[in-house]
Backbone as numpy.savetxt, mean C-alpha at the origin, in Angstrom:
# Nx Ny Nz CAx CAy CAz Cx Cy Cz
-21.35 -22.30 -14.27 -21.80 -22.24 -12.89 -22.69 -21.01 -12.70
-24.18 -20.66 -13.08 -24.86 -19.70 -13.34 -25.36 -19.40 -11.97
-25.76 -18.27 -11.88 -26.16 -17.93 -10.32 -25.86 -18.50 -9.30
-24.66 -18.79 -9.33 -23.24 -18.79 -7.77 -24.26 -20.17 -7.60
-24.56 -21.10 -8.09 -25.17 -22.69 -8.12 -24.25 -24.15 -8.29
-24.01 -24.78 -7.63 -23.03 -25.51 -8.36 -24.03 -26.95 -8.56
-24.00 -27.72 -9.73 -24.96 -28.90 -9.51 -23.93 -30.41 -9.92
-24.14 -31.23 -9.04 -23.51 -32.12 -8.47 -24.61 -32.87 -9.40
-23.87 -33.97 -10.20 -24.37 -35.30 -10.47 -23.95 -36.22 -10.04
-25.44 -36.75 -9.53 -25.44 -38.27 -9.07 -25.50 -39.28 -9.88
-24.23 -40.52 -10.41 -24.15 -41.18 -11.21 -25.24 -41.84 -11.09
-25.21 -42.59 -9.69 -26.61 -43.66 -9.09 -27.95 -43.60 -9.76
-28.35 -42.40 -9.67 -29.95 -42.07 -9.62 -29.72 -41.35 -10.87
-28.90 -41.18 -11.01 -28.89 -39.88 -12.53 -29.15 -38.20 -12.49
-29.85 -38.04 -10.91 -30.33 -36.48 -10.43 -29.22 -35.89 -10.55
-29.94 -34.54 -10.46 -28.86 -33.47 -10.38 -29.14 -32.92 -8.72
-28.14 -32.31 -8.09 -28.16 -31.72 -6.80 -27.60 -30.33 -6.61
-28.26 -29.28 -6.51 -27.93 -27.67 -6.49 -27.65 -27.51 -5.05
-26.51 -27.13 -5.17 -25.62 -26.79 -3.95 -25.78 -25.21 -3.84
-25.79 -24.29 -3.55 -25.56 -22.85 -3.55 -23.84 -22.41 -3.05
-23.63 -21.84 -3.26 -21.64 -21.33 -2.23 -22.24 -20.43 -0.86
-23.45 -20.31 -0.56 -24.02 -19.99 0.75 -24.06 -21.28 1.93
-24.67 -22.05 1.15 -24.89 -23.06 1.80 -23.70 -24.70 1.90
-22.56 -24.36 1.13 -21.29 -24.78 1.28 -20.59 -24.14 2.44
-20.96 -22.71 2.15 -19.69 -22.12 3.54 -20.59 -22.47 4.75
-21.94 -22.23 4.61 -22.49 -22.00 6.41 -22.08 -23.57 6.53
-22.13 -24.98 5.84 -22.00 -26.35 6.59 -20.64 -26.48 5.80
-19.28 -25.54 5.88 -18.21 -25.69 5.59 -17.20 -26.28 7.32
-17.95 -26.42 8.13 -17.61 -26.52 9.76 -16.98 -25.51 10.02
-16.46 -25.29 11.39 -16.22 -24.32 12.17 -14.37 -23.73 11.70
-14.14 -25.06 11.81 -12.42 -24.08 10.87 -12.47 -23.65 9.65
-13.30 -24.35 8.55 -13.02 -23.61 7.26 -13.80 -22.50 7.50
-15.07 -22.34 8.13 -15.95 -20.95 7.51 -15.00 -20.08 8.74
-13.90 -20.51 9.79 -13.23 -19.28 10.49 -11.98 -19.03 9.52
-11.73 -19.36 8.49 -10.37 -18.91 7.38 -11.29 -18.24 6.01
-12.34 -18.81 5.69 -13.25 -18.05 4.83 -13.51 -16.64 5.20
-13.83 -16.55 6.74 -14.14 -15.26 7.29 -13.05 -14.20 7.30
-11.88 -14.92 7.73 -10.57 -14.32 7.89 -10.21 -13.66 6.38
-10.37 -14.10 5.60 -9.98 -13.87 4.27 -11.11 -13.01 3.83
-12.35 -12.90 4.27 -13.18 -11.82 3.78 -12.65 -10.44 4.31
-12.25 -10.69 5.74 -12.10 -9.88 6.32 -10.65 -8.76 5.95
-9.87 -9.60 5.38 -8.45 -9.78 5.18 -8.78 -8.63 3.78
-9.55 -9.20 2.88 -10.03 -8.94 1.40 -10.44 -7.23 1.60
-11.24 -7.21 2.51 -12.18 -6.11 2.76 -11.04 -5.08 3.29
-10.30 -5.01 4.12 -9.22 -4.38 4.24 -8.17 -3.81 3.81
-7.93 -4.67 2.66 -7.19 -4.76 1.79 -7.84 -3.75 0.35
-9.05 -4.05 0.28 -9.43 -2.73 -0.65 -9.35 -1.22 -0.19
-10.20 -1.28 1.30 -9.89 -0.48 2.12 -8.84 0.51 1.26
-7.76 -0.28 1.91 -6.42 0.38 2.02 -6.09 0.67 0.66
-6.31 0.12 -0.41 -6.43 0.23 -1.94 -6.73 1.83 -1.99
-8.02 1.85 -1.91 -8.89 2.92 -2.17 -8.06 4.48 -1.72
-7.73 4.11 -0.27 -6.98 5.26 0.61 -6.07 5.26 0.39
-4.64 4.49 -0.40 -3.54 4.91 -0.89 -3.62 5.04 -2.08
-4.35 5.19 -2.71 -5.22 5.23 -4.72 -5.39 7.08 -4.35
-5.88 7.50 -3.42 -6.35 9.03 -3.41 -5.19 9.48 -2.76
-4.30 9.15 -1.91 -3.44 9.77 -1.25 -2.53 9.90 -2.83
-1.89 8.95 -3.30 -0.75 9.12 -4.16 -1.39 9.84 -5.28
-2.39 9.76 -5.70 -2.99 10.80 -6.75 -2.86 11.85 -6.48
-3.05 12.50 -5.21 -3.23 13.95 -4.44 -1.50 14.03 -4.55
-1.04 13.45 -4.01 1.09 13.38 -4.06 1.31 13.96 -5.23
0.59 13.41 -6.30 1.26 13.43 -7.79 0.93 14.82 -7.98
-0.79 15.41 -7.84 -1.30 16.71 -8.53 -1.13 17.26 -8.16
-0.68 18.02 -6.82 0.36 18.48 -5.63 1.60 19.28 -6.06
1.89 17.71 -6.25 3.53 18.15 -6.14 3.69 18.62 -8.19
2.84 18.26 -9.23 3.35 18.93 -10.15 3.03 20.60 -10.63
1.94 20.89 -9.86 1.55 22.09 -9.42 2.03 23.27 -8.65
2.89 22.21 -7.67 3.88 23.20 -6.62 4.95 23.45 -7.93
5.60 22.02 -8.43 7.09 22.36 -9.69 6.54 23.37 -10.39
5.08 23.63 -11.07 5.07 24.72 -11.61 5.58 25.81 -11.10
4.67 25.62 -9.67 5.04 27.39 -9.12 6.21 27.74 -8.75
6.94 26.72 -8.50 8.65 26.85 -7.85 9.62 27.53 -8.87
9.51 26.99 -10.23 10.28 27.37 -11.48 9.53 28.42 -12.24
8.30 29.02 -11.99 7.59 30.32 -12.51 8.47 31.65 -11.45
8.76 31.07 -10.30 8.62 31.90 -9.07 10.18 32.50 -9.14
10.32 33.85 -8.52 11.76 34.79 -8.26 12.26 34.23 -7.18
11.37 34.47 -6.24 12.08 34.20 -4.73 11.11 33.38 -4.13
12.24 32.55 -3.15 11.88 31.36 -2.17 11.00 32.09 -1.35
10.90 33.42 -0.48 10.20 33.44 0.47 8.69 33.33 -0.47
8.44 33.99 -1.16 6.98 33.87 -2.47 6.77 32.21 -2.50
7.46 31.90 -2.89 7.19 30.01 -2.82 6.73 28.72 -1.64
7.52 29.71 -0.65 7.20 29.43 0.94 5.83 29.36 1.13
5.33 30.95 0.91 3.95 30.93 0.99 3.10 30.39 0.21
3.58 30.17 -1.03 2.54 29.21 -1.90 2.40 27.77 -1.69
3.53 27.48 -1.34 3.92 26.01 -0.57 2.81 25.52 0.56
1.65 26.44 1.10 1.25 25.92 2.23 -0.23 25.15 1.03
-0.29 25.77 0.10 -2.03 25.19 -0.68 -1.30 23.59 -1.38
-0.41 23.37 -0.83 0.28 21.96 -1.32 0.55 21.28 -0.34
-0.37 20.58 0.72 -0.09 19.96 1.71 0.01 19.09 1.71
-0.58 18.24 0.00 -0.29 16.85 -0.52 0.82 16.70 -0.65
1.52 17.50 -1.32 2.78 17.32 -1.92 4.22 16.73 -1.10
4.72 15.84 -1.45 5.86 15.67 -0.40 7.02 16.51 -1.33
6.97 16.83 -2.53 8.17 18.26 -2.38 8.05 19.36 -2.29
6.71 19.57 -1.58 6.71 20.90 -1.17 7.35 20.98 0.03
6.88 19.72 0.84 7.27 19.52 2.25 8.73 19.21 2.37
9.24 18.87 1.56 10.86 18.87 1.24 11.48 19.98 1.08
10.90 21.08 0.01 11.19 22.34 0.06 10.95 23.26 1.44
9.81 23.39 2.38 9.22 24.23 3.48 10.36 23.60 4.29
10.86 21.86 4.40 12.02 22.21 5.13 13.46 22.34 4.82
13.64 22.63 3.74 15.01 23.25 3.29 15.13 24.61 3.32
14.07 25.40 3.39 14.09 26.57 3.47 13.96 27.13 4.95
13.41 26.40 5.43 13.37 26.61 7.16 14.59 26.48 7.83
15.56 25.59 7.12 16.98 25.92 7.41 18.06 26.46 6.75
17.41 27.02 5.86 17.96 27.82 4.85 18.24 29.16 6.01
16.07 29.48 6.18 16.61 31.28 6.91 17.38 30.86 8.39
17.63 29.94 9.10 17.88 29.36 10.24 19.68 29.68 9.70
19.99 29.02 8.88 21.41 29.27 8.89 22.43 30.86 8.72
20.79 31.29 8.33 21.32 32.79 7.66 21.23 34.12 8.68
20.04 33.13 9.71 19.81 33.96 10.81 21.43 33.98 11.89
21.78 32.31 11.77 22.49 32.35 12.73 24.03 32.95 12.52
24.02 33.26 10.70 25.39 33.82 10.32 25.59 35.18 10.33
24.22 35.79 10.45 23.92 37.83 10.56 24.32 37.63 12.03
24.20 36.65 12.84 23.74 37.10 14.31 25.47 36.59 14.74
26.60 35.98 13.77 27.51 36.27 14.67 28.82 37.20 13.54
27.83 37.90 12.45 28.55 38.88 12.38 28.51 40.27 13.14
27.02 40.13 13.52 26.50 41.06 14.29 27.62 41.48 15.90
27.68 40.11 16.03 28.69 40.07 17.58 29.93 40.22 17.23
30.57 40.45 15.61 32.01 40.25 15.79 32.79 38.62 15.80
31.60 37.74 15.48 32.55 36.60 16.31 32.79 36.24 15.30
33.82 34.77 15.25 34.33 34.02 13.88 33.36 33.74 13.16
33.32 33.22 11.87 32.51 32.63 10.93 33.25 31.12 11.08
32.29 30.10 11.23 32.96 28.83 11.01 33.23 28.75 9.74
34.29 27.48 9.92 34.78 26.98 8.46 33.79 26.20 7.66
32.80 25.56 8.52 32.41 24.30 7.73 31.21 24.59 7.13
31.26 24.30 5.60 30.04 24.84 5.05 28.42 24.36 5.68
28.03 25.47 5.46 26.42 26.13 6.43 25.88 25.14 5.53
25.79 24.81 3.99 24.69 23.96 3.29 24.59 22.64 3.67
25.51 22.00 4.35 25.59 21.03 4.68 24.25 20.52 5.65
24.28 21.74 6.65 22.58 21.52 7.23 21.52 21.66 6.22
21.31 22.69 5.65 20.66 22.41 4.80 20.30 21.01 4.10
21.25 20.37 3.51 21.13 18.82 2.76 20.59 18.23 3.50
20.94 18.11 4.77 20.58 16.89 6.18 19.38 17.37 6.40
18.56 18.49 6.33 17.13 18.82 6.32 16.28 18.28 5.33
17.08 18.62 4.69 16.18 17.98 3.13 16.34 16.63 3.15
16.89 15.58 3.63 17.39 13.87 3.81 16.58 13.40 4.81
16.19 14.51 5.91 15.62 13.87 7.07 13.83 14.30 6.28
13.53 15.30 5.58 12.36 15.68 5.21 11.65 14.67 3.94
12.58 14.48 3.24 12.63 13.08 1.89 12.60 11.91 2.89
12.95 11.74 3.86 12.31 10.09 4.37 11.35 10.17 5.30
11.05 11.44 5.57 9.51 11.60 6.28 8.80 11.44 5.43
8.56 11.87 4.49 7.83 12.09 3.06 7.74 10.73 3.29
8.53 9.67 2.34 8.56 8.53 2.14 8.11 7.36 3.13
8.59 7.68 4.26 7.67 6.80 5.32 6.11 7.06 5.33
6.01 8.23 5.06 4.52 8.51 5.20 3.70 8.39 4.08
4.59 8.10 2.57 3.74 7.52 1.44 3.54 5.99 1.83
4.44 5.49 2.04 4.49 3.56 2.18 4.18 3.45 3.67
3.42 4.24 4.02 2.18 3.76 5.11 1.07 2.78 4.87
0.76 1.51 5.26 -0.09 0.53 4.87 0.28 -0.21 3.63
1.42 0.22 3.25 2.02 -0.58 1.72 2.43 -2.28 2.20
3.05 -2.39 3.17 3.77 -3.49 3.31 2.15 -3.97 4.09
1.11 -3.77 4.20 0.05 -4.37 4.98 -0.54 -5.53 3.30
-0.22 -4.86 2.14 -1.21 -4.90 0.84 -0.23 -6.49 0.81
1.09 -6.01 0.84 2.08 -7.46 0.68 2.02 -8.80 1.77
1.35 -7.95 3.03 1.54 -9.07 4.00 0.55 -10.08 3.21
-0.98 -9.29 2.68 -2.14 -10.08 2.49 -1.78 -11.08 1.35
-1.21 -10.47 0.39 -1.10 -11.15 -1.21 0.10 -11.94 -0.92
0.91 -12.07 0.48 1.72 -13.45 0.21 1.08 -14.45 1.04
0.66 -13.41 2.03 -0.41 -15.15 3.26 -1.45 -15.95 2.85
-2.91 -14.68 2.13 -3.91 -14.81 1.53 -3.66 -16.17 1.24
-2.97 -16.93 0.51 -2.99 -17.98 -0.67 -2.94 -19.17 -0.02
-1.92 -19.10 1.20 -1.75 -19.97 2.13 -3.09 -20.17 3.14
-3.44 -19.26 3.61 -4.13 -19.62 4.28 -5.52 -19.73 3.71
-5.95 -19.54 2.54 -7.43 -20.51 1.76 -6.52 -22.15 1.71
-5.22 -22.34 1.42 -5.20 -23.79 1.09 -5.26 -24.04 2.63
-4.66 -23.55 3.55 -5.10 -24.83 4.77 -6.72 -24.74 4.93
-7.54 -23.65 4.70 -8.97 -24.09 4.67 -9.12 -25.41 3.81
-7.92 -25.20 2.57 -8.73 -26.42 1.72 -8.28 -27.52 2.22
-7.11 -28.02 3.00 -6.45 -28.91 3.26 -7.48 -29.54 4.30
-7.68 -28.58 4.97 -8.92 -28.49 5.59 -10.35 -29.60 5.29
-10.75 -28.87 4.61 -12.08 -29.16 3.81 -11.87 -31.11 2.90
-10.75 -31.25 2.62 -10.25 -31.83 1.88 -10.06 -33.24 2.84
-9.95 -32.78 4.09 -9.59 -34.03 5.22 -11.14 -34.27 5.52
-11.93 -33.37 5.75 -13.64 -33.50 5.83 -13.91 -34.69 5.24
-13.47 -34.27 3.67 -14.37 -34.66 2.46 -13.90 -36.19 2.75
-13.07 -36.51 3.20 -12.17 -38.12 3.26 -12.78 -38.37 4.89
-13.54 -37.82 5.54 -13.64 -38.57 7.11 -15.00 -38.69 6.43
-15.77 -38.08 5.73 -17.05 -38.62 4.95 -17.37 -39.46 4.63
-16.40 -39.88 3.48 -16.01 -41.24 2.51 -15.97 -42.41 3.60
-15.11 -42.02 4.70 -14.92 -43.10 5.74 -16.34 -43.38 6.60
-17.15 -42.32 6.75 -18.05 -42.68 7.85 -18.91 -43.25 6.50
-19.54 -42.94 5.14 -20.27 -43.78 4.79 -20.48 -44.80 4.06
-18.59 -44.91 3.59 -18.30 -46.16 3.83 -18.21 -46.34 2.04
-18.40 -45.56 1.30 -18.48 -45.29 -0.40 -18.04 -44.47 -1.10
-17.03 -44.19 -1.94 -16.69 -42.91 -2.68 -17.49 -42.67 -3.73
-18.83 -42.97 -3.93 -19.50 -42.20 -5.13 -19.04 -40.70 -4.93
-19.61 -39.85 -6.25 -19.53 -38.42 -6.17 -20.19 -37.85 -5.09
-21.40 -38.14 -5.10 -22.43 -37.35 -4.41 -21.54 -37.34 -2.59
-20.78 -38.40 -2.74 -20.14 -38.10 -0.81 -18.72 -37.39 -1.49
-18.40 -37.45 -2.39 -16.94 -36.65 -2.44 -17.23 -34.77 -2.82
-18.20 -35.16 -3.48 -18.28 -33.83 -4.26 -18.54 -32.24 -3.50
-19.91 -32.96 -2.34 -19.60 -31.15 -1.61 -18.77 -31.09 -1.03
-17.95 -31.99 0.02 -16.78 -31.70 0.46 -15.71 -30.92 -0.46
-15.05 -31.62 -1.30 -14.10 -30.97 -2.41 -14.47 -29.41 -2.86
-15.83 -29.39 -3.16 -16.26 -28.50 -3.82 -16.36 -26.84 -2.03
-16.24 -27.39 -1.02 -16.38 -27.04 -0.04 -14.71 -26.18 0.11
-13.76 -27.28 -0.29 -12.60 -27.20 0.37 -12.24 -25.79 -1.07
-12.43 -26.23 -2.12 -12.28 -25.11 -3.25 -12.42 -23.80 -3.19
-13.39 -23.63 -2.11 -14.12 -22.12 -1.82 -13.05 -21.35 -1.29
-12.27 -22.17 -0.29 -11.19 -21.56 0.47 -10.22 -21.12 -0.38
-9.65 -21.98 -1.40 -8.63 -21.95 -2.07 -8.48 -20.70 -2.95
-9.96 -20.62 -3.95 -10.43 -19.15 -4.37 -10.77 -18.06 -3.73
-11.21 -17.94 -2.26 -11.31 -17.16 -1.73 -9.95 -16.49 -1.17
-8.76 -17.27 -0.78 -7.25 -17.00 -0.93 -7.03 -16.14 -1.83
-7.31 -16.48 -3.22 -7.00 -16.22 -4.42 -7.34 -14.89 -4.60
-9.00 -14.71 -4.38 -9.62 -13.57 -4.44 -8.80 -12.06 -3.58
-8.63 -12.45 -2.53 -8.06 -11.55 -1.38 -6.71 -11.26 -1.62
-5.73 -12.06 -2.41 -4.24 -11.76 -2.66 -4.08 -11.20 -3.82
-4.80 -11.47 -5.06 -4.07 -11.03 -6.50 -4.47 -9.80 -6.52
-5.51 -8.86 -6.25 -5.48 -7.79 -6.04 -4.53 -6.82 -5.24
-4.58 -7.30 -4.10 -3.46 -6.63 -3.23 -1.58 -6.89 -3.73
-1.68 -8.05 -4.13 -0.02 -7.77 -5.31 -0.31 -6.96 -6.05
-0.91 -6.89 -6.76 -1.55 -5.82 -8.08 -1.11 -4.32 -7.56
-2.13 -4.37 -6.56 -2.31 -2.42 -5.94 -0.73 -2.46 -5.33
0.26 -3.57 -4.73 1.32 -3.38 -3.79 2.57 -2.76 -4.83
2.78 -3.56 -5.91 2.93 -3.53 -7.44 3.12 -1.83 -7.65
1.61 -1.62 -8.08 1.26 -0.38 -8.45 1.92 1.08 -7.63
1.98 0.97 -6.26 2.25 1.87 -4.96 3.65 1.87 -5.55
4.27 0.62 -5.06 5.76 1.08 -5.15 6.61 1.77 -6.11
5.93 1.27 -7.29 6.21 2.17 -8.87 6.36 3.53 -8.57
4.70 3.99 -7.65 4.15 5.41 -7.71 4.99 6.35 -6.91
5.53 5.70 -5.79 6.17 5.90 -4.54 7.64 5.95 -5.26
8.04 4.85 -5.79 9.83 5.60 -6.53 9.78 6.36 -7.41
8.56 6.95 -8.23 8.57 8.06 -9.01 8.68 8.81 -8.15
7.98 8.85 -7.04 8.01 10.67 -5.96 9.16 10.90 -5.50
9.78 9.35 -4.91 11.44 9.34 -4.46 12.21 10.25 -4.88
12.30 9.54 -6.61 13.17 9.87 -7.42 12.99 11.27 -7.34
12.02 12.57 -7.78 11.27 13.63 -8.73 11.82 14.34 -6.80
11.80 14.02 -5.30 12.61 14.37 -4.03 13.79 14.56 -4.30
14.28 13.51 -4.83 15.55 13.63 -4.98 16.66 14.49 -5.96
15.64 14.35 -7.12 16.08 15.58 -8.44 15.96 17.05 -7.50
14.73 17.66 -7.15 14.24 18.50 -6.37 14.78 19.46 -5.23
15.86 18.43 -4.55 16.95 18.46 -3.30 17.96 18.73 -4.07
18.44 18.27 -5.34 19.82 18.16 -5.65 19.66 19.89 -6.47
18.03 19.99 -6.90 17.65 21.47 -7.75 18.10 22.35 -6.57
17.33 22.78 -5.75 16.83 23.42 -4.62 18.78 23.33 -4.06
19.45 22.58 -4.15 20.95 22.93 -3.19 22.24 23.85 -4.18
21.39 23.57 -5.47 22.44 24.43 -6.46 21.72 25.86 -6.69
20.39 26.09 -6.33 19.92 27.34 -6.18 21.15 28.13 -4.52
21.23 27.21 -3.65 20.86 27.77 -2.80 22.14 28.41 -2.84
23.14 27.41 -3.49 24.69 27.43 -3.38 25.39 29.04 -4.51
24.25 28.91 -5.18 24.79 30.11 -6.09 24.59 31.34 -5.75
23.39 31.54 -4.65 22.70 32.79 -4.42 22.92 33.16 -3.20
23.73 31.75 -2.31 23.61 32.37 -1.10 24.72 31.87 -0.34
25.33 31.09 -0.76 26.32 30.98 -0.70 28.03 31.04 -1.42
């Protein structure tokens, strides 16, 4: 099928007939070329979003293994704090800035009631801590699998909705046959070949977006996981030194 041409033989006459896939969709009628469109549109979005979660999770990854350097080179948390801000990709940095924010928060509030004389509670102080770091690990995470479930909506509908174009196209191609009254090729063939466009154009717009949806979630339970090691690091620091 050389230069997007498709050529239709006519048994009858023996000719050949060059169809173009331009001139299939514009006389594809008004419902198939509005699901053709939908699916371009669908397609185009869908890379979109490819492209912009392709640089976000790359930036996540070089981020956050850059911050692990500096965290395990580093003496003290407040030094790390401040290095923590040139890592704004990173979601364990941002896991760390808030474990440590309630780190000095708990420590403030334990000087300030020895300061008064008053009791020390019983119930261990790290405990906020953890719940900072749990509520900061699913901020993180909501905000990686932003537009993720958009990549899945496309690559399970996509497919469906080129076949009702074709189902579509396919009922055309048979009210054809009926109005001229003959099934040679030449009346079956652009129809069919009409209704096909949809079916691949489905095709086109979904296997990519499984692909990239695929790809994210992999990328996204590596960061999970590497949060979660990170939280469990960061609570046995905190427990030995400061509590």
């Amino acid at each position: 099928m050389p230069q997007s041409v498709i050529h239709v033989f006519v048994a009858q006459t023996g000719s050949v007939t060059e169809i173009s896939f331009w001139q299939m969709i514009t006389h594809s009628g008004p419902l198939v070329f509005s699901v053709l469109l939908l699916l371009v549109v669908a397609s185009v979005a869908s890379w979109a979003v490819i492209g912009y979660k392709a640089y976000l999770v790359r930036q996540a990854q070089l981020h956050s293994v850059s911050f692990l350097e500096s965290f395990w080179q580093s003496k003290r948390l407040d030094e790390i704090f401040g290095e923590s801000e040139k890592y704004q990709r990173s979601p364990i940095a941002q896991v760390f800035r808030a474990g440590y924010v309630e780190l000095a928060k708990v420590k403030q509030r334990a000087q300030s009631k020895e300061e008064q004389g008053a009791e020390v509670a019983t119930l261990d102080p790290s405990t906020n801590i953890e719940r900072a770091l749990r509520r900061a690990t699913t901020s993180e995470l909501t905000h990686l699998e932003t537009l993720v479930p958009f990549l899945a909506t496309v690559g399970s509908t996509s497919p469906f909705v080129g076949l009702f174009g074709t189902v579509i196209g396919i009922m055309k191609a048979f009210r054809d046959i009926g109005n001229v009254g003959s099934a040679n090729l030449a009346t079956v063939a652009p129809g069919i070949a009409e209704a096909l466009i949809a079916t691949a154009a489905g095709l086109a717009a979904a296997i990519p977006a499984v692909i990239a949806y695929n790809y994210f979630n992999s990328k996204i339970k590596v960061l999970a996981s590497e949060m979660d090691n990170f939280s469990a690091d960061f609570m046995n620091i905190v427990r030995r030194h400061f509590f």
